[in-house]
N, C-alpha and C positions, 0 to 999 in steps of 0.2 A: 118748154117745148121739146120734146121727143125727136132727138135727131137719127137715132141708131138702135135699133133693137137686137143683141145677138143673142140668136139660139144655140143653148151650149148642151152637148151630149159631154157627161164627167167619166172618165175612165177608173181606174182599180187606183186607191188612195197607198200612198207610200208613207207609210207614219214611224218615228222614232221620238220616245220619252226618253229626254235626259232628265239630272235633277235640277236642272234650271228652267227648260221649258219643253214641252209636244211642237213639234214639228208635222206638219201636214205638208204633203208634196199630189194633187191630183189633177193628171193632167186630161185635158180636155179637149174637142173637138167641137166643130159647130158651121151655124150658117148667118148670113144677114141678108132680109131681104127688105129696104128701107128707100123712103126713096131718095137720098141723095149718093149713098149704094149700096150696090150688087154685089155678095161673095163668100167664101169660103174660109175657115181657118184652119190655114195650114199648119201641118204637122209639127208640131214642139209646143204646142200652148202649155202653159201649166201654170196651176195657180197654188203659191205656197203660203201656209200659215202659220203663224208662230204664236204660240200661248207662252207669255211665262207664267200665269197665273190661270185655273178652270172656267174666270168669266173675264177673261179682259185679251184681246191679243191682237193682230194685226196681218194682212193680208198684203199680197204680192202677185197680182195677175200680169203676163205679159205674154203678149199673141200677138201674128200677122196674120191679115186676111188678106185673100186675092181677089178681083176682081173688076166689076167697071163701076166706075163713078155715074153722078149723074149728068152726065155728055154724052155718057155713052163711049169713054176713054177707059182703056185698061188699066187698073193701077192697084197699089197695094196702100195697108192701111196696118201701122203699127201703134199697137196698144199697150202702153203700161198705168195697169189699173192699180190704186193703191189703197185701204182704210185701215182706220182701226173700229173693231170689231167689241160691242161689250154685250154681255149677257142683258137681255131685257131693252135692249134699244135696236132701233132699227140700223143695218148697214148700208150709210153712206159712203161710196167709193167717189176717188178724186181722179178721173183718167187722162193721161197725157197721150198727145198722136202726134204722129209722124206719117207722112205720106209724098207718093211722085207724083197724086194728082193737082194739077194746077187748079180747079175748081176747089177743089176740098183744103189748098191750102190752108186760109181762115180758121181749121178745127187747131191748127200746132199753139196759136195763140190763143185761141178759147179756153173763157170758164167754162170746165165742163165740172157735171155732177153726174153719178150713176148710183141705181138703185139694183139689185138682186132680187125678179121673181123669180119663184116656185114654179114650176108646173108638173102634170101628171107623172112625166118620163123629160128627167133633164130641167134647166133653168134659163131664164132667159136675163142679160144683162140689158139695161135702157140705158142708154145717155142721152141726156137731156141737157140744154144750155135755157139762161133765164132771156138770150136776145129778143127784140122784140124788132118790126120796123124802125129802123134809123136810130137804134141803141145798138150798141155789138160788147159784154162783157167781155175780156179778155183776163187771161193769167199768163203772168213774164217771169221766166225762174232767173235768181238772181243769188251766186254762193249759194245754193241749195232749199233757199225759200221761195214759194210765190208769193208774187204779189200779184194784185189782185185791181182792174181798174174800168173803165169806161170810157166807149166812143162813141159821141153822137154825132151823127149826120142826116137830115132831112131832107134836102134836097140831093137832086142828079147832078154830076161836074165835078169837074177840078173846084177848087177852094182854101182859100188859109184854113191853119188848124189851130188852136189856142187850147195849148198847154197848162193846166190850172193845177195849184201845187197848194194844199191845206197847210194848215200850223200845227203845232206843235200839240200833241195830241186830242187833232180836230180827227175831220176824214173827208174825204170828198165832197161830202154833202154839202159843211160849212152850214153848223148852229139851226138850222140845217138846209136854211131854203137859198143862202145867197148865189154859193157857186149854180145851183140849180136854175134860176132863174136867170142867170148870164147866160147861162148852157142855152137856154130855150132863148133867150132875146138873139142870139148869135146866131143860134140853128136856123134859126126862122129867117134868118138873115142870107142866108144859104153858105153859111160857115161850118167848121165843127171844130166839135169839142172832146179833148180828154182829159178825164180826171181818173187820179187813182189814189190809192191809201197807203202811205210809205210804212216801212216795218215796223212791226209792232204796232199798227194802226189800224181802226175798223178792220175790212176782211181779209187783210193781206196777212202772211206767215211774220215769224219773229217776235222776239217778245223785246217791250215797249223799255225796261232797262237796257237794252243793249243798242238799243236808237241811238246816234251822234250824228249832227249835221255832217260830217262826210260821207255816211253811211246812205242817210238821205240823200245826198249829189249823187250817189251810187244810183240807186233809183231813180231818181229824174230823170239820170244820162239813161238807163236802160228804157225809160221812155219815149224819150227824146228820139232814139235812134228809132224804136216801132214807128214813132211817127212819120220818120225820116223813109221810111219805106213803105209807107201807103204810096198808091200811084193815084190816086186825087190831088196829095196836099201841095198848094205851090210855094206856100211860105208858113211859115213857125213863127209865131207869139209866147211869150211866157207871160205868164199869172202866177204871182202868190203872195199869200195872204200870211204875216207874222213873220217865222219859223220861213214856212214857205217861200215866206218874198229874201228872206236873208240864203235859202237855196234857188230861187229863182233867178236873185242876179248875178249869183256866182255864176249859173250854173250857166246863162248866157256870154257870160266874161271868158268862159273855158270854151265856146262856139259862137262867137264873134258871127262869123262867117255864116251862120243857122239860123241864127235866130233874129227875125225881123223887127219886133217890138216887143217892149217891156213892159207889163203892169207891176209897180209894187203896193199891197193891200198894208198898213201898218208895217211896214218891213220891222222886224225885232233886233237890228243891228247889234243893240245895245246888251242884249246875249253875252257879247264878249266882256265889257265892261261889267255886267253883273257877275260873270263866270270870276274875272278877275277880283272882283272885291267881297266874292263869296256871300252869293244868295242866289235865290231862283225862286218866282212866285213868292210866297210866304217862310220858304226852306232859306235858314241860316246855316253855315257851315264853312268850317277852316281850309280857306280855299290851297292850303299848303299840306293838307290834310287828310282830302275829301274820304269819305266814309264809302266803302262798299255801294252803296247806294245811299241817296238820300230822297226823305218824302215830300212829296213838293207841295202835296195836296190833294184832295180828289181821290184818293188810295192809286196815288201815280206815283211810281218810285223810278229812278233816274240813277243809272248807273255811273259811276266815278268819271268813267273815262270822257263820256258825254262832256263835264266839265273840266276836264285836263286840253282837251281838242278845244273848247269853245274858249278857253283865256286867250288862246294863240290863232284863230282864225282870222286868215287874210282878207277879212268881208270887205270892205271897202276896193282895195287894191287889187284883186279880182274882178269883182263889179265892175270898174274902172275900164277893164277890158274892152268892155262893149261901148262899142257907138253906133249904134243905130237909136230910134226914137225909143224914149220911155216916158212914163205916168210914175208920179210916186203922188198915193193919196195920205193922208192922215186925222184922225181926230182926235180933239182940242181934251177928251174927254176921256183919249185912251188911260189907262188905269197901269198898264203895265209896260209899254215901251216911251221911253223921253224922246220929245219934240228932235231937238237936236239930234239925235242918232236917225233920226228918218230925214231930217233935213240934209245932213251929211253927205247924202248921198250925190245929190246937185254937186259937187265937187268934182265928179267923173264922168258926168255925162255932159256932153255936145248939145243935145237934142232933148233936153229935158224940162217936164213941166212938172211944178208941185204945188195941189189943191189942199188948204188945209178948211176943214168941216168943224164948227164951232159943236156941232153937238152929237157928233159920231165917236162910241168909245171903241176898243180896242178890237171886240167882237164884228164893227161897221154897226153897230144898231144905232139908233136912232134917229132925229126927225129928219134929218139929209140923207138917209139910205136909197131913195127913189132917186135923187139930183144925183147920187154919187155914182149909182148903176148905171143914170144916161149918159153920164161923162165916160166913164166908162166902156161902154159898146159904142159910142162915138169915137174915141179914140183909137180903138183896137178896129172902127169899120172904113173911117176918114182915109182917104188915099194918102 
């Protein structure tokens, strides 16, 4: 969907070849006439390009525009537009905004994408978001990556929000329909939902050896808090599944105070006990030792540190933190986390129920996955 179209006049190019790369500096002027808004870009636009190589390089737009929003409120609108550039492929730009319009807030957290048309005299810049009704994609920068995630909401009002946190290199979707259909059983319900894809995962920034469960709480909490500032949500849930549910209940134990109920999906506690006696998935290795990376499987490589943090993770004792109501489910069938390390968890909690499913393995599939979704939305909708 097309939220922005600016028309850009390009002024006289400032160029300098070193012997490492061309450097392009051209600065620009322009207008936007759209409708959420009206206005001008003020003086200093400029967009710079850096080649080090004749077909591969990268681009650096930053402008302010003036004008009104769509209220009909005077405000400005700041644009830092960013891609890389290859010969023979189309340019996709990633733009970040800033603005004093209280309407247009919602663009600072948006995914946004932009594309570069041509025109006779000048070029016009689009940006466009994938939102749809009662979906809103958003991007959170976090140490210099975005990440990248989802909120749903269908109904009008105030409403709990239920926080849903993937495993260990899933993504939001989850194999890929489950989180999805909690999303809709919830929504429908007049709830909402966020899901998003921790580093180095589906479409968020960071590459997938430098992931460590603390890195992940990193992300949760930077979600947690977006949530914490929507002006609908009246209360907070956490969800997750594997990986996820061993960041889920930390990351509840670290906001007691926040968060009202707890799903754990297969919690993977047993993480640390693996990290300790050195393996992961089908990956052996000298846990006094660990290698640069190692392959876990799947062409997933897992950097060192990942398992120097995971022998010593306070999973349990954190968790513990939290007393409000939780769900810990499991099945009989999971293939990669032991009974016992999800049972464990009933040790910390007050308010604690645990479902164990004869024929659901680690993924949640099989014949109980419908039983386990209702237990499920019943608990996170039950007063």
């Amino acid at each position: 969907m097309e939220i922005l179209r600016i028309q850009i006049q390009l002024g006289e190019t400032l160029a300098l070849d070193s012997p490492t790369a061309g450097v392009r500096m051209i600065p620009f002027t322009g207008f936007c006439e759209s409708t959420i808004f009206k206005g001008n870009v003020l003086p200093g636009g400029m967009d710079t390009q850096v080649f080090p190589s004749p077909d591969r390089g990268t681009l650096s737009a930053r402008y302010m525009l003036e004008g009104v929003d769509e209220t009909g409120q005077n405000c400005k609108l700041f644009i830092d537009n960013s891609a890389v550039m290859q010969a023979g492929r189309e340019t996709v730009t990633f733009p970040r905004i800033k603005t004093d319009s209280e309407a247009l807030r919602w663009l600072e957290t948006a995914d946004l994408q932009g594309r570069i048309e041509d025109r006779e005299i000048g070029l016009d810049i689009v940006i466009s978001t994938e939102n749809t009704p009662g979906r809103r994609f958003i991007a959170l920068q976090r140490g210099g990556i975005t990440l990248r995630g989802c909120l749903e909401k269908m109904k009008e009002g105030p409403c709990p929000l239920v926080l849903m946190l993937h495993g260990f290199g899933g993504d939001m979707s989850l194999y890929p329909s489950l989180f999805q259909h909690l999303s809709n059983e919830l929504t429908a319900r007049g709830y909402a939902t966020l899901r998003f894809d921790f580093n180095g995962h589906g479409k968020s920034d960071g590459a997938f050896p430098q992931m460590t469960v603390w890195n992940e709480m990193e992300d949760a909490a930077l979600f947690l808090q977006y949530a914490r500032q929507l002006d609908f949500v009246t209360d907070i849930y956490v969800l997750g599944h594997s990986q996820g549910g061993v960041v889920a209940g930390m990351l509840s134990g670290l906001y007691p105070d926040v968060v009202k109920k707890l799903v754990l999906l297969a919690p993977a506690a047993s993480l640390k006990t693996d990290a300790q006696e050195g393996h992961c998935m089908a990956a052996q290795y000298d846990t006094f030792h660990v290698p640069e990376t190692v392959d876990v499987g799947g062409n997933r490589y897992v950097g060192n540190l990942y398992f120097r943090m995971a022998r010593n993770l306070p999973i349990y004792e954190t968790t513990a933190q939290y007393k409000g109501k939780a769900l810990v489910i499991f099945g009989e069938k999971d293939e990669v986390v032991k009974l016992e390390a999800a049972e464990k968890y009933m040790d910390g909690f007050k308010e604690g129920k645990f479902l164990l499913y004869p024929t659901l393995n680690h993924g949640l599939g099989g014949e109980e996955q419908e039983e386990m979704a209702r237990e499920v939305i019943q608990f996170l909708t039950e007063a």
